[in-house]
N, C-alpha and C positions, 0 to 999 in steps of 0.2 A: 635233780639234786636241789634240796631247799638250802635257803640260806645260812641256816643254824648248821648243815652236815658239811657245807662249804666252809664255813668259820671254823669249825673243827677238824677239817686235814689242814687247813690252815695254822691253824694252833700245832695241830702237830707236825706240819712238813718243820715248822719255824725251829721247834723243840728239837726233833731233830736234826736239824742244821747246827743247831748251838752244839748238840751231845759232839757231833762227828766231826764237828771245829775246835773243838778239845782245848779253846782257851778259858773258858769257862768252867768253876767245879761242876762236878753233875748234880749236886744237892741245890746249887743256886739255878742251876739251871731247870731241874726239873719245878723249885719253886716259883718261877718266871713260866712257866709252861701253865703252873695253877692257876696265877694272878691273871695270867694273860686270857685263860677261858672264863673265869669269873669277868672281866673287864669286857668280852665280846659278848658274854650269857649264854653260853655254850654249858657254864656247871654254872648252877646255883648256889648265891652264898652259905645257904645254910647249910648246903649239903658237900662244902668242898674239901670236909677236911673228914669227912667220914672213913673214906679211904684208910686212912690210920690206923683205924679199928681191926682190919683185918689180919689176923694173923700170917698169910705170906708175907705182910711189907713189913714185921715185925720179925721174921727172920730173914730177910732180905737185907734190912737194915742191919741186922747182927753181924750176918756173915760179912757186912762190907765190915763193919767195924774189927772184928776180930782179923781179918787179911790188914787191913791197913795197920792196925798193930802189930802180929807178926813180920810184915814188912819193914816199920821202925825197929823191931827187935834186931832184928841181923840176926834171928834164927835159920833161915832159907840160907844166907850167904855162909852161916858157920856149917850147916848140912851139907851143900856142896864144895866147901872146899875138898875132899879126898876126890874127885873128880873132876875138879875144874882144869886139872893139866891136860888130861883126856880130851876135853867137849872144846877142842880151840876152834871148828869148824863148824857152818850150821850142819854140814851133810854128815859129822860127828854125831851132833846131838840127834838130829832124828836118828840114826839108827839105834841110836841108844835108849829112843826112846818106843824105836819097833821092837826092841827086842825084848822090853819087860813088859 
């Protein structure tokens, strides 16, 4: 293993340790994961922010945006109230949720 592929599980063991330490946002986190390959030369400055470009991180980014809005709508919570008397159990919910 060269030094450059060891820098980069490096970078990303780290990256992931921030995501699954969950006290950090993931947006800050995953831009700490960029700065920090740019900083060791693992990515290229010029080439770090290409990634953008790509249409799955353009709706990847959507789809988080649109969840985390319906999240602050309290649409999800207004949907389930007719059932939330039902689901007081986890072993409630899954079935409930084997059964559709």
């Amino acid at each position: 293993m060269t030094i450059q592929q060891a820098l980069a599980f490096a970078v990303l063991a780290v990256t992931m340790a921030l995501f699954v330490w969950g006290r950090l946002r993931y947006d800050l986190v995953a831009l700490l994961g960029l700065l920090a390959g740019i900083v060791v030369g693992v990515v290229p400055p010029e080439k770090a922010f290409t990634g953008f470009s790509d249409d799955i991180v353009v709706i990847v980014a959507s789809a988080l945006l649109v969840s985390a809005a319906v999240k602050r709508s309290g649409a999800v919570d207004i949907a389930m109230r007719p059932f939330a008397g039902r689901l007081k159990s986890a072993q409630a919910q899954v079935r409930a949720a084997n059964s559709g």
